[in-house]
N, C-alpha and C positions, 0 to 999 in steps of 0.2 A: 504494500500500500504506500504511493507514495502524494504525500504535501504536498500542492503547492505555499507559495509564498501568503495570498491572502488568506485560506486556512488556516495559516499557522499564525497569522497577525492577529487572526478572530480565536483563537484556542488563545493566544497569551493575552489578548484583551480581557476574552473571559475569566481567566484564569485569575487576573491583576486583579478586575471587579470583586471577585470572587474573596480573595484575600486582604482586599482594603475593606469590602464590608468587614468581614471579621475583627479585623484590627481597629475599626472604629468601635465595633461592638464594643471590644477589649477595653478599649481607651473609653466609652461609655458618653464617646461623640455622638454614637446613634442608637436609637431605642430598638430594643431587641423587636419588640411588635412590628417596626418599619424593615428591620433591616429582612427578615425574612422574605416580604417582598423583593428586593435587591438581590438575596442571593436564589429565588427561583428565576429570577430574571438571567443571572451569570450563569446558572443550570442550563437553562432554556438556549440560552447562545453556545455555548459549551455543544448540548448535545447536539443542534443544528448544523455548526460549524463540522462538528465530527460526523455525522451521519449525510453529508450534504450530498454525495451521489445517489442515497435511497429518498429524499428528500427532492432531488431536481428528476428524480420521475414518477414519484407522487404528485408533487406540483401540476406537473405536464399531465399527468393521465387523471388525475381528480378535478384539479379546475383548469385547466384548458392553458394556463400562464406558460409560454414559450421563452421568456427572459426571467431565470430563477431569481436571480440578483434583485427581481421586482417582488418576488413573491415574499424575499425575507426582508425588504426595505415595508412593505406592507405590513406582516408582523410585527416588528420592529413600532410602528406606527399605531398599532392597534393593542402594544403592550405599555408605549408610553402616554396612549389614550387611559388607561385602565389604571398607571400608575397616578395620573394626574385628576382623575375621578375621584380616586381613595384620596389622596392628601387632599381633596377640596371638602371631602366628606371629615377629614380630620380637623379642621379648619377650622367649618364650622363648628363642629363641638365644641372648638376650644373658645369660639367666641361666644358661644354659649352660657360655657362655664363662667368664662370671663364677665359678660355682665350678668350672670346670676350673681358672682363674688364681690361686685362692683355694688350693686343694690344694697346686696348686706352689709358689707362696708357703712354705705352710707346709713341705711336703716342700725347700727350700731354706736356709730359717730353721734346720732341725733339723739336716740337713750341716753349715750353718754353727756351729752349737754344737759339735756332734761334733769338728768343726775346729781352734775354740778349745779344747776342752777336751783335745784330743791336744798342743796346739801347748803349754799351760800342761803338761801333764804332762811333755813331756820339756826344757821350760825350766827347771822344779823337780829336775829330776834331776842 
């Protein structure tokens, strides 16, 4: 079985993806829950990249694509669709959270005035 040159560009890409997510894990740059996604995605290229002659006649005999290079630029395309869906899905929650914690915040700050200003009232008394 022999490589060519852009196979082996896409196995060491993948490869690097593959091991920088981990090593952010490690360093606890990236949340374990995120990075999963990241490494089926370095999976995903990985196996592509290595199975790409049983893959360029699937392509061809399932969907009709004559130029493979388009078929895995589409994947490619419909996997940073699905990554970009999920972080917008995470987003939102966080801004959720966010002005839930923001409210109480304030709804705490105002007790705490009401607080002082009962505790000054009956210390002037």
């Amino acid at each position: 079985m022999t490589i060519d040159r852009l196979t082996l560009l896409v196995v060491i890409t993948a490869l690097a993806l593959f091991f920088l997510v981990l090593e952010m894990v490690r360093r606890r740059a990236l949340a374990e829950r995120y990075s999963l996604l990241w490494l089926l995605v370095s999976g995903g290229v990985l196996v592509l990249a290595l199975g790409r002659t049983v893959l360029d006649n699937i392509i061809f005999m399932q969907l009709g694509i004559t130029y493979p290079p388009s078929a895995l630029f589409s994947a490619g395309f419909v996997g940073l669709i699905v990554i970009m869906l999920y972080m917008t899905h995470v987003i939102t929650l966080l801004s959720r959270q966010n002005r839930t914690a923001a409210q109480r915040i304030g709804l705490l700050e105002h007790q705490l005035e009401e607080l002082k200003s009962s505790l000054d009232v009956t210390k002037n008394e």
